[in-house]
C-alpha atoms as one frame of an Amber mdcrd trajectory, in Angstrom:
protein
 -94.337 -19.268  60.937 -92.088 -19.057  57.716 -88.109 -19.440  59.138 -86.147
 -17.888  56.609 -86.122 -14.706  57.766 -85.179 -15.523  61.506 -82.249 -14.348
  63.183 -81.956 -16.055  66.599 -78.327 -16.688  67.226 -76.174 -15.028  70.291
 -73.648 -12.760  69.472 -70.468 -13.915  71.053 -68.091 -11.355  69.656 -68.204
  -8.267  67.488 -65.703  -8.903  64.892 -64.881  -7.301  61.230 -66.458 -10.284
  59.988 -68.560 -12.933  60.576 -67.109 -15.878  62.221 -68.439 -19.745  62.676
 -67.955 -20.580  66.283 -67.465 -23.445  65.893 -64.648 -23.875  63.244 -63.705
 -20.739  64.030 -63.765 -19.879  60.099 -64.136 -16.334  59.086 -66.448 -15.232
  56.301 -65.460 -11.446  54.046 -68.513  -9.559  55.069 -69.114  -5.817  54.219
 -71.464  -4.249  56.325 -73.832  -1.242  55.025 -75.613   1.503  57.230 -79.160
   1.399  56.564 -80.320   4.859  55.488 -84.293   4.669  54.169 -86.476   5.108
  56.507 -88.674   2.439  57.877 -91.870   2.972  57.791 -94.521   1.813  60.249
 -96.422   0.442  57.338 -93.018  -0.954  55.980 -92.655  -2.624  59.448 -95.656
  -4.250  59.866 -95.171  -5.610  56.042 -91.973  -7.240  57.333 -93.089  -8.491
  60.136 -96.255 -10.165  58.519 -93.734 -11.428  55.679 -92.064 -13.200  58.883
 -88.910 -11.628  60.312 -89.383 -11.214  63.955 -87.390  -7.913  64.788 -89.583
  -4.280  64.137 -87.220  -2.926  62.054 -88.818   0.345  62.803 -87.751   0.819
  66.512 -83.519   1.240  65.982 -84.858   4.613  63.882 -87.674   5.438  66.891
 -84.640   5.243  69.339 -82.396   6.720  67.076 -79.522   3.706  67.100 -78.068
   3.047  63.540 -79.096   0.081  62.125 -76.693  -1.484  59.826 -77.448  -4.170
  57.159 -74.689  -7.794  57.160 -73.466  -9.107  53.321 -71.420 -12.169  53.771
């Protein structure tokens, strides 16, 4: 499976930025609500382009989903 679109890190702290554990250095990071609507064909084109989250199912359940710049 192609990597570069995996997210698997905890999140250890919700912060106004994002923040290296381990340094404990902080990054600027503006953070953007996402507003188009995912489509279940958009989804599955995502998914098969290799991120591992159905970026559909925040908008099924109704729970804002919010897109990270650092």
């Amino acid at each position: 499976m192609d990597r570069k679109h995996e997210v698997d890190v905890p999140i250890d702290a919700i912060t106004d930025c994002l923040t290296e554990a381990e340094t404990g250095k902080t990054y600027p990071t503006d953070y953007y609500q996402i507003t188009k609507k995912i489509t279940a064909k958009t989804a599955k084109e995502l998914i098969l382009a290799g991120w591992r989250f159905d970026w559909s199912l925040p908008q099924k359940k109704r729970i804002p989903g919010n897109k990270v710049i650092p």
